[in-house]
C-alpha positions as CSV (number, residue, x, y, z in Angstrom):
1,X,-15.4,-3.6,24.9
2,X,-15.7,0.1,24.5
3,X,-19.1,1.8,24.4
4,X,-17.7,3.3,20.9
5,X,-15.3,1.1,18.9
6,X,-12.2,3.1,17.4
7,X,-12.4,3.6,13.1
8,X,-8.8,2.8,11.8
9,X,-8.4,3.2,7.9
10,X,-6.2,0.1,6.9
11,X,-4.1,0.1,4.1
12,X,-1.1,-1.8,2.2
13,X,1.6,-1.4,-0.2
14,X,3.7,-3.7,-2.3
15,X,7.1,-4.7,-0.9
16,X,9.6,-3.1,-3.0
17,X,12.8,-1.3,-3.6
18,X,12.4,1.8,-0.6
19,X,11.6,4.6,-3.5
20,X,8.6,2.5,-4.7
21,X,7.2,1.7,-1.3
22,X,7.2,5.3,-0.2
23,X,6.0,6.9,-3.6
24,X,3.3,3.8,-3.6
25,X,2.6,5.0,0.3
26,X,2.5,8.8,-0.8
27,X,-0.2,8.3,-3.3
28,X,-2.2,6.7,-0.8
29,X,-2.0,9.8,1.6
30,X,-2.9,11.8,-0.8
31,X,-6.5,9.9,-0.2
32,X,-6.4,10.8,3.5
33,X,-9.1,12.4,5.7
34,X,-8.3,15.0,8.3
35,X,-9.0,12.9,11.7
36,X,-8.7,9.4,10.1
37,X,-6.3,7.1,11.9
38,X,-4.6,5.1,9.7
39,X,-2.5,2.0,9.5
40,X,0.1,0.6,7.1
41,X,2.1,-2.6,7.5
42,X,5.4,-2.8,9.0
43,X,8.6,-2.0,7.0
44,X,7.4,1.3,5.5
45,X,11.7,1.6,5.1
46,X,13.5,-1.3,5.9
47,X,17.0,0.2,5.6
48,X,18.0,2.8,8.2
49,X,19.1,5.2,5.2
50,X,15.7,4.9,3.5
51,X,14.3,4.8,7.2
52,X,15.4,8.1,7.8
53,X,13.6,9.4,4.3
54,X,10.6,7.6,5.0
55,X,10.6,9.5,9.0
56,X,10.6,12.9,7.9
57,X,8.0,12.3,5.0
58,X,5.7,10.5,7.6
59,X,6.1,13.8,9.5
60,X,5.6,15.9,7.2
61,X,1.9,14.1,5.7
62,X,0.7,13.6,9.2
63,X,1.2,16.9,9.4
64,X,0.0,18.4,6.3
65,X,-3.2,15.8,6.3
66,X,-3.6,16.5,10.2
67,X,-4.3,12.7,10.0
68,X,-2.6,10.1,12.1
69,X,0.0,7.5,10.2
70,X,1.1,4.3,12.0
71,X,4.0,2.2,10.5
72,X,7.3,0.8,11.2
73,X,10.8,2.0,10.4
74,X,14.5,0.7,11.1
75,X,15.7,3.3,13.3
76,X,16.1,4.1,17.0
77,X,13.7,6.2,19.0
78,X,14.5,8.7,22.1
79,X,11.0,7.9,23.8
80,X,10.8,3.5,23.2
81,X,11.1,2.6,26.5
82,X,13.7,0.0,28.1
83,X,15.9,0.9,24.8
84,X,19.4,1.8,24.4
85,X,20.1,5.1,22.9
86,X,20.9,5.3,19.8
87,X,20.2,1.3,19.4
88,X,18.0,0.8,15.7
89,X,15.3,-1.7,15.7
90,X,12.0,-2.4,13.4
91,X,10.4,0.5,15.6
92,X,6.7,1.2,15.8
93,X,5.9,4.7,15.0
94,X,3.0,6.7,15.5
95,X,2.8,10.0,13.8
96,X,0.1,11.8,15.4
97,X,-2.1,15.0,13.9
98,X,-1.0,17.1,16.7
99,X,2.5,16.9,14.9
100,X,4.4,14.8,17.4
101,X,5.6,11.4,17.1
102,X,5.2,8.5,19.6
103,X,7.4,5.2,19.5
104,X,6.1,2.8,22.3
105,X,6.5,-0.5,20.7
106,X,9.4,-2.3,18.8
107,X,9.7,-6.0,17.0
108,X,10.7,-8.4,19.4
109,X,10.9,-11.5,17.4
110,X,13.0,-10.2,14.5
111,X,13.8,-12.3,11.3
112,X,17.2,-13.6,11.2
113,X,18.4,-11.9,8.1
114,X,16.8,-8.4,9.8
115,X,19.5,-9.1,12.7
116,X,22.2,-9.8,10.8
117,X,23.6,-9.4,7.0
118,X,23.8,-12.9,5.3
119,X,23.1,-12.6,1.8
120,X,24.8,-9.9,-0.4
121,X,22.0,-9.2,-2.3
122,X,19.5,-8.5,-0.2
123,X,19.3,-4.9,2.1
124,X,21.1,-4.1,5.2
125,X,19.0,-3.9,7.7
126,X,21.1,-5.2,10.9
127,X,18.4,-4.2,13.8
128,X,18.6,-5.4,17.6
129,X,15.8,-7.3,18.8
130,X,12.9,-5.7,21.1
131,X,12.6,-6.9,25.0
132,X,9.8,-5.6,26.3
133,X,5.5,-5.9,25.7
134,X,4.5,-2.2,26.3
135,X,0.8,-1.5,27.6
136,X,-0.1,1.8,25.6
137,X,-3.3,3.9,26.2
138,X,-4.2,6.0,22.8
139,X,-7.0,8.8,23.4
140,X,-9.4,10.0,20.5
141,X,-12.0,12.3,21.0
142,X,-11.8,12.0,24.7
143,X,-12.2,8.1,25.0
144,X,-8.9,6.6,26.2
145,X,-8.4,3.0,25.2
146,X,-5.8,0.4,26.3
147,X,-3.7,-1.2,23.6
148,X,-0.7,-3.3,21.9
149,X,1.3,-3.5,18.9
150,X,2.4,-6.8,18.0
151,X,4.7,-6.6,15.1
152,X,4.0,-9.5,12.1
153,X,5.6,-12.3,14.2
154,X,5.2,-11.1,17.4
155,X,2.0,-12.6,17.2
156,X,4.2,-15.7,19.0
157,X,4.3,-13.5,21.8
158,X,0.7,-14.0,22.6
159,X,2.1,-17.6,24.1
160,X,3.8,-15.8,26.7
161,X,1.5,-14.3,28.6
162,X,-1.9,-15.1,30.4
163,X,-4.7,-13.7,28.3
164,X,-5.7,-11.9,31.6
165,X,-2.4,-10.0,31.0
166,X,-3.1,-9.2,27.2
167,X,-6.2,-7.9,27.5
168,X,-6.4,-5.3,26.3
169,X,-9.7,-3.3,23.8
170,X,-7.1,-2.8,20.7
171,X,-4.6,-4.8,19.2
172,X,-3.0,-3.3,16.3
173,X,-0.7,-5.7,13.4
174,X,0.9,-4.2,11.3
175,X,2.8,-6.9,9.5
176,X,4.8,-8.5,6.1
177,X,3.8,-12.1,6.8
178,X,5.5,-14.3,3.8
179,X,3.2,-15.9,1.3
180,X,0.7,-18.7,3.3
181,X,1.6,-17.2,6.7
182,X,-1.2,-14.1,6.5
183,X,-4.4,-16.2,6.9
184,X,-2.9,-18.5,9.6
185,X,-2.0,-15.3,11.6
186,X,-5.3,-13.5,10.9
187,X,-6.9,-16.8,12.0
188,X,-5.1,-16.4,15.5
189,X,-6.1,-12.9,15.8
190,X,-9.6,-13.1,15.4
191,X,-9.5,-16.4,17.7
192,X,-8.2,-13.9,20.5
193,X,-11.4,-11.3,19.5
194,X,-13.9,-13.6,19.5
195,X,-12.5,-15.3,23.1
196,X,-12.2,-11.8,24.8
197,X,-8.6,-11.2,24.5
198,X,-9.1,-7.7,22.6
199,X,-11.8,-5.9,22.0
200,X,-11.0,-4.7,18.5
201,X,-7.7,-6.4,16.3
202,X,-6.5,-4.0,13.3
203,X,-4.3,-6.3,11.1
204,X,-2.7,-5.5,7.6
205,X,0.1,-7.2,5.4
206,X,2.1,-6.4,2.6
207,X,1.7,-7.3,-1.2
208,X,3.6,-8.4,-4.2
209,X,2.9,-8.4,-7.5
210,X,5.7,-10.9,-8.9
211,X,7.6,-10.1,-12.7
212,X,6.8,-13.5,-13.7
213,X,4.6,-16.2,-13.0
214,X,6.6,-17.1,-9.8
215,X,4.4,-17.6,-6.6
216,X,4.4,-13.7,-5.0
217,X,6.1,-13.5,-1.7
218,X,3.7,-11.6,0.4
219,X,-0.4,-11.3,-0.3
220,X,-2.4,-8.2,0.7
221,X,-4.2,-8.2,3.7
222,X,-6.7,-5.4,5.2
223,X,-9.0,-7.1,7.9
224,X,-10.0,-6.0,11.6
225,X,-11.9,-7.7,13.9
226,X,-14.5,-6.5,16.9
227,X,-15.7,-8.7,19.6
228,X,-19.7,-9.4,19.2
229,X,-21.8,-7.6,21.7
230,X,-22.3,-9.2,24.6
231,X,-19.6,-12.1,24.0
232,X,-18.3,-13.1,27.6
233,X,-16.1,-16.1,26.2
234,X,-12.5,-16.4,27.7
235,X,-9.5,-18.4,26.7
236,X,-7.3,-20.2,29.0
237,X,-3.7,-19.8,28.9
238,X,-3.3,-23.6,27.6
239,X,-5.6,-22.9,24.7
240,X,-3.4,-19.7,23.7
241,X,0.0,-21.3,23.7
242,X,-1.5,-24.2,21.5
243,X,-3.2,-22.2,19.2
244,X,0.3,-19.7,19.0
245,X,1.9,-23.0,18.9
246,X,0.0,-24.4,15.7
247,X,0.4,-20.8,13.5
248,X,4.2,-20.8,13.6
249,X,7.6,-22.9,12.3
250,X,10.7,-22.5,14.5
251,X,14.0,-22.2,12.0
252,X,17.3,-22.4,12.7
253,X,19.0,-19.0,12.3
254,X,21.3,-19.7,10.0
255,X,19.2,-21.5,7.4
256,X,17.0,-18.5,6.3
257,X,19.3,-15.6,4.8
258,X,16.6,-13.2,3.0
259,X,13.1,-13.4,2.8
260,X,12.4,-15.4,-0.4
261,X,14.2,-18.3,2.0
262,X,11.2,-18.0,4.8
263,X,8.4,-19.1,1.7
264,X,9.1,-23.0,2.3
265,X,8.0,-22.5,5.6
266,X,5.3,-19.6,5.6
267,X,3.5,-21.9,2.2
268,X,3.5,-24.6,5.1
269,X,0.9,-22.5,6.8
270,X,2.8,-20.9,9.6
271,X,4.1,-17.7,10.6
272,X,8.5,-18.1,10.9
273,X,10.2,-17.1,14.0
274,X,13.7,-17.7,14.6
275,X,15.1,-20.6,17.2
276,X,16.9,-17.3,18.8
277,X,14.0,-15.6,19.4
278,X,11.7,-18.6,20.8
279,X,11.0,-20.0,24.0
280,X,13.3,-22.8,23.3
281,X,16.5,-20.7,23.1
282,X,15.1,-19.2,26.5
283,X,13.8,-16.4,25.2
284,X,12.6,-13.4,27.8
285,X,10.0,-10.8,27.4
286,X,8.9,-8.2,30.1
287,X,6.1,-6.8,30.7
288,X,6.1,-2.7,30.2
289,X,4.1,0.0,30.2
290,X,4.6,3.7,27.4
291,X,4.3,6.2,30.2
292,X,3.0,8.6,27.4
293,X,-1.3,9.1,26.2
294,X,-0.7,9.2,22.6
295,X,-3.3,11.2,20.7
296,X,-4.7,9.8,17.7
């Protein structure tokens, strides 16, 4: 663990029609610091159109609050490594104070309904799925520190590698687990604080506040997690994939069209991944590295 543990501001916002989400998001700048760090959960735009909106006013408060604003968007990225150009995926951005903007991490276990269109009445989103685990070193004030981004359900990625290979002193998550999944997944995260893995985990999920008295499909989450001095615990690679293995629900890809279909798995207690995207359908991930220091 780091001498000095990194301060991340979390915060959420209530999935919504695009326009709501970013005017709910813009209110909530209006709150930032200069110098705070500052993470929302994934999907600030889902859409590539309201992606594209959501890009340039990300920009333009990182810049104006000379803070630094994490999120994710649909769209492509010049600088993600190991992608195709032009190729739109559930991108990790970070916007940085300086005024640029680093994307060294995209979602590698992607929902089936964000891969492909099957229900008219839910958003486009039609992103490729991520290949690669990228090894990113942020600096603050001088202090460099090794990190990963693990996207919602790429938490099932944790099963894929040795801990030895994930450590790593932060672990950021920024996520839109369905309703039941968020404490099972906050569960595994501080599991892999408290037995070395990270040194620090930043974790925050989505919200929503239903019309009616219908169960809400995602509940707020804002938690992070620092290792106790002194803890020397370690997990073994067995332990990992059965604790990964007991927080999620394999589905078939063609029985979950939109969201509101994932809730009779997620209220099981379990974070859904796709059969497509799990080690069953022989799933691949590589190891990588974001050759760039990103200053936060």
């Amino acid at each position: 663990m780091k001498t000095k543990p990194l301060e991340i501001q979390l915060r959420t916002f209530g999935m919504a029609a695009e326009d709501r989400q970013l005017a709910e998001i813009a209110r909530q700048v209006e709150s930032v610091s200069a110098g705070d760090i500052v993470l929302f959960p994934e999907y600030a735009a889902y859409t590539a159109e309201g992606s594209d909106i959501a890009y340039d006013a990300f920009c333009r408060w990182a810049r104006e609050k000379q803070a630094t604003l994490i999120t994710t968007l649909n769209r492509a990225a010049d600088d993600l490594p190991y992608s195709e150009a032009g190729e739109r995926a559930n991108t990790l951005f970070v916007f940085s104070a300086n005024g640029k903007v680093s994307a060294p991490q995209a979602k590698v276990t992607t929902q089936s309904f964000e891969m492909r269109w099957m229900d008219e009445k839910s958003p486009i989103i039609n992103v490729k799925p991520y290949t690669h685990l990228n090894r990113v070193v942020l600096r603050h004030e001088g202090q460099a520190y090794s990190a990963l981004f693990l996207i919602c359900s790429d938490l099932y990625l944790l099963k894929l590698f040795p801990p030895e290979e994930l450590r790593a002193d932060l672990l950021f998550c920024p996520a839109n687990f369905g309703n039941g999944a968020e404490g099972v997944a906050g569960r595994l995260i501080e599991t892999c604080v408290e037995r070395g893995v990270f040194g620090q985990a930043f974790y925050t999920n989505c919200y929503q506040k239903p019309k009616s008295r219908h169960v809400p499909l995602t509940v707020a989450v804002m938690q992070n997690y620092r290792q106790a001095d002194g803890a020397v615990a370690r997990m073994a690679t067995a332990d990992l994939v059965r604790q990964v293995d007991a927080s999620c629900h394999l589905y078939h890809d063609d029985s979950h069209p939109n969201f509101l279909s994932m809730l009779e798995l997620t209220r099981q207690g379990g974070f859904a991944v796709p059969h497509s995207r799990s080690v069953e359908s022989g799933l691949t991930v590589y190891s990588g590295i974001y050759d760039r220091v990103i200053e936060v």
